[in-house]
C-alpha positions as CSV (number, residue, x, y, z in Angstrom):
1,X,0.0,0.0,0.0
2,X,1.5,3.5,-0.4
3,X,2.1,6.1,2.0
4,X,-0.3,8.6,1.6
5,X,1.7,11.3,2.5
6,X,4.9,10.6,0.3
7,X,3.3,8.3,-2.3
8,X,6.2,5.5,-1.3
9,X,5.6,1.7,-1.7
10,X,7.6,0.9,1.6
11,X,4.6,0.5,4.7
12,X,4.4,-1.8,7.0
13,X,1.5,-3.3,8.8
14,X,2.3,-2.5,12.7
15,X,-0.6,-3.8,14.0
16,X,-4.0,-5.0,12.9
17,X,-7.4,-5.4,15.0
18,X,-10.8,-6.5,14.0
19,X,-13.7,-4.5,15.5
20,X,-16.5,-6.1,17.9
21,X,-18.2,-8.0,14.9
22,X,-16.1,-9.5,13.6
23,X,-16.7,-7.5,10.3
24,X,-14.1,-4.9,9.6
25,X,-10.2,-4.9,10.5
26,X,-8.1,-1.3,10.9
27,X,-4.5,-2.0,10.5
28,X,-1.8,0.8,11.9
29,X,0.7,1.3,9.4
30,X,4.5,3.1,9.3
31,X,6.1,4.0,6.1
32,X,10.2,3.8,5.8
33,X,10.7,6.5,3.9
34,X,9.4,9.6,5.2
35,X,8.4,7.5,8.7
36,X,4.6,8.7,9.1
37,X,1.9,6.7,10.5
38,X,-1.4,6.0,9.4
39,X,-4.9,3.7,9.3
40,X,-6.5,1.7,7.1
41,X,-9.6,-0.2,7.1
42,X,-10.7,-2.8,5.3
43,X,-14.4,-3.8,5.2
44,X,-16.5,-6.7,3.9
45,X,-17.6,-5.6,0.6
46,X,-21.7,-6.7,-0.3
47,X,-23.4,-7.0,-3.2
48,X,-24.8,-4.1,-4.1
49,X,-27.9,-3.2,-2.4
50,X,-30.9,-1.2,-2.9
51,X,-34.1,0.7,-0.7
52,X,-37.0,0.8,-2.3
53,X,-38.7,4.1,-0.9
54,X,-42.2,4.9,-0.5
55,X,-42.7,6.8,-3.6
56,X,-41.3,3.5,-5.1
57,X,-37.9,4.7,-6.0
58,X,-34.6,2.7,-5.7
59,X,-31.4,4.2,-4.1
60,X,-28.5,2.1,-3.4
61,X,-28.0,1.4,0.2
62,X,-26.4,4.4,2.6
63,X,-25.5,2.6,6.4
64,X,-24.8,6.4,6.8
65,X,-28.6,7.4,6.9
66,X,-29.4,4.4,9.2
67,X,-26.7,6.4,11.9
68,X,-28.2,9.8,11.7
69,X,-31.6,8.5,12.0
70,X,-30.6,6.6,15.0
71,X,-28.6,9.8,16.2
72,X,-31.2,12.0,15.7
73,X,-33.5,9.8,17.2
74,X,-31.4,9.4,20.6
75,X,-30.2,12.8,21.1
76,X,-30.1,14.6,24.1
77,X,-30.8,11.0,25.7
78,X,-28.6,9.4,28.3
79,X,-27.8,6.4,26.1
80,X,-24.4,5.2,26.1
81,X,-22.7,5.1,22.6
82,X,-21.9,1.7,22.4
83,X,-25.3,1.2,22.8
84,X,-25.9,3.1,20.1
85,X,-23.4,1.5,17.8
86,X,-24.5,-2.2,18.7
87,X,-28.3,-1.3,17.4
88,X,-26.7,0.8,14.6
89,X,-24.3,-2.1,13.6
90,X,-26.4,-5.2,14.7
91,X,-29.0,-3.6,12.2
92,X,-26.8,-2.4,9.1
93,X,-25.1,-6.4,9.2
94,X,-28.8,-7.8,9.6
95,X,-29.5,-5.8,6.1
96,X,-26.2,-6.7,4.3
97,X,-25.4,-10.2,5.5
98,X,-28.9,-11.0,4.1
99,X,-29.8,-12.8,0.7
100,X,-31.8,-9.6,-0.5
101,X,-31.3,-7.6,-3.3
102,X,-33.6,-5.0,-2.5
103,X,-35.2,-3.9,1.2
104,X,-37.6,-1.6,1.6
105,X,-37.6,1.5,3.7
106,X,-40.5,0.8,5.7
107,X,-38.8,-2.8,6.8
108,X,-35.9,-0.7,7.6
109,X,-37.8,1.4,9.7
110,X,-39.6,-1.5,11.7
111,X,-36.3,-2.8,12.2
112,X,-35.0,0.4,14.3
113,X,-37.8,0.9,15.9
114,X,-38.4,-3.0,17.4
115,X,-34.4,-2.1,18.3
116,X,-34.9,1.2,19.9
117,X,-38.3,0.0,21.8
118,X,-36.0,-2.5,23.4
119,X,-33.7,0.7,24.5
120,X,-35.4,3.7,25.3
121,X,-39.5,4.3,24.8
122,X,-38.6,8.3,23.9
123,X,-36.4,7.4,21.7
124,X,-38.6,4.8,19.8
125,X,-41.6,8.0,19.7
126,X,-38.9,10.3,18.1
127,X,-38.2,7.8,15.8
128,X,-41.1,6.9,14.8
129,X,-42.6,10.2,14.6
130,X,-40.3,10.7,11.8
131,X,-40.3,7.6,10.4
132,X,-44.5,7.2,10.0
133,X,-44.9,10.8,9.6
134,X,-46.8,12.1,12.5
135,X,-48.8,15.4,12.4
136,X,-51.4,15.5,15.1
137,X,-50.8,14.6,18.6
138,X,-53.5,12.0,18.7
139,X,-50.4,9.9,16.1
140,X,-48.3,9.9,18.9
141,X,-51.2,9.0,21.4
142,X,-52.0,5.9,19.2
143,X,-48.4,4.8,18.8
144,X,-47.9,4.7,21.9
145,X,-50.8,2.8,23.0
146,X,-50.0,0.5,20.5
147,X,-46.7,-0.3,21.5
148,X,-47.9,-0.3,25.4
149,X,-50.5,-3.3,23.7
């Protein structure tokens, strides 16, 4: 691999670790010649994947938008962030370790919220406000008697 700060072909791997699951390693790395360190990460590449949206469009999978959602959902709460990152991550390999070539929002969406119900009850009611597009106050009434049910 070359160096990215003096383009040379002499790096060495100083150490390599695998995260939690299992699913991506980030290797430290030196170079000889100008004697910088950096990271790399290497990743378990998927097929490609799709989300079919309500308004029936496809868009190629973005783990990005499952973490803000999740982020947005949980701010301001006392969550720890591993917490946070085990939904997050437990959710995003659920989606890409399956067979599917296509997933559709909405079974995204159930997903995080039967994982959020399971950590916080706000969180879940932010989420889900969002997510099922509440505009009355009598929505969130009924979602959350349903979920109490």
């Amino acid at each position: 691999m070359k160096c990215p700060f003096c383009n040379s072909e002499d790096t060495q791997v100083k150490d390599s670790r695998t995260t939690s699951n299992h699913t991506v390693v980030r290797r430290r790395r030196y170079c000889g010649s100008c004697h910088n360190k950096f990271s790399t990460v290497e990743r378990i590449y998927f097929k490609e994947l799709y989300v079919i949206k309500k308004s029936g469009i496809r868009k190629p999978f973005d783990r990005n938008k499952i973490r803000q959602s999740v982020q947005t959902a949980t701010r301001k709460r006392n969550i720890p962030i591993n917490e946070l990152d085990k939904i997050i991550n437990d959710t995003i390999n659920q989606i890409e370790s399956s067979k599917l070539k296509e997933i559709s929002s909405r079974k995204i969406g159930e997903m995080l919220m039967q994982e959020l119900l399971k950590l916080d009850l706000v969180s879940c009611v932010r989420f889900a406000s969002v997510y099922k597009d509440f505009s009355t106050p009598e929505d969130f009434i009924n979602f959350i008697k349903s979920i109490k049910n």
